[in-house]
C-alpha positions in Angstrom: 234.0 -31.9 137.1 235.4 -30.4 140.2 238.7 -32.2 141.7 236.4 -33.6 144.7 234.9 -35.5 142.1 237.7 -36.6 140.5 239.1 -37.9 143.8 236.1 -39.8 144.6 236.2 -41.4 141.1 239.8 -42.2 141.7 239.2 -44.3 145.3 236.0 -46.1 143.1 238.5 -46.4 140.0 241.0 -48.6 142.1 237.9 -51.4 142.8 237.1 -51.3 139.2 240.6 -51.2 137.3 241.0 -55.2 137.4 237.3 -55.5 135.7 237.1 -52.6 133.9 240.0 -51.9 131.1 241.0 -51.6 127.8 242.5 -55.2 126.9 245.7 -55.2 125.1 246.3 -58.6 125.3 244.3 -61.8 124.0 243.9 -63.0 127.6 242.5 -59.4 128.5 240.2 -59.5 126.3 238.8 -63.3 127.0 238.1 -61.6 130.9 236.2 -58.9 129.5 234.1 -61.2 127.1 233.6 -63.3 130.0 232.5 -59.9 132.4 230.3 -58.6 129.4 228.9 -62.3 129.4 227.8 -61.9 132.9 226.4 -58.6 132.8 224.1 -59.7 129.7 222.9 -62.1 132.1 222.0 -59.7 134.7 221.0 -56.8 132.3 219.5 -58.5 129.7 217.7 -55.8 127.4 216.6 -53.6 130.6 218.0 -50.3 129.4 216.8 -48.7 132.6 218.9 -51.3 134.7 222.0 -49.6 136.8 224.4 -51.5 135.2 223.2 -51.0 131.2 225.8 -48.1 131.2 228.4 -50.3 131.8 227.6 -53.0 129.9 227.5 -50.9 126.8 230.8 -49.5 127.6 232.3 -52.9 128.0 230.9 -53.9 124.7 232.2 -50.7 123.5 235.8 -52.1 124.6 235.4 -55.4 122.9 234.5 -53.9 119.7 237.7 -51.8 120.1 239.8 -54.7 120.2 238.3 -56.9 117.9 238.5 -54.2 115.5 242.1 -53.6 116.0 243.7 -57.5 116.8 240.5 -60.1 115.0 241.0 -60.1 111.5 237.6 -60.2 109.7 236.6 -63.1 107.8 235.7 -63.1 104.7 233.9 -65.4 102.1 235.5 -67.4 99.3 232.7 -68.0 97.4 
């Protein structure tokens, strides 16, 4: 990637930080559940959509967190 790229990403990067993060925080991770809620409704299962890309990747994040702060539950059976 050539630095004209990367400076291009960075002006695009400054409308998309407050969507588009890794959540640290319970309350982070609510708004990103709540994003990837909204681009399931726009996506749905259209992998050729423009915004399938980033859904994935927000799902990505999610998982992330869950797997690092949501303790999994298990059965007492």
């Amino acid at each position: 990637m050539t630095n004209p790229d990367v400076m291009t990403l960075a002006v695009h990067w400054r409308e998309l930080a407050n969507t588009v993060f890794v959540p640290h925080t319970e309350a982070e991770y609510q708004r990103l559940v709540a994003f990837l809620d909204c681009l399931i409704d726009e996506v749905g299962e259209d992998d050729g959509h423009p915004l399938a890309s980033l859904m994935e990747l927000v799902g990505v994040l999610i998982e992330r967190y869950e797997d690092e702060y949501v303790p999994e539950l298990t059965s007492d059976t």
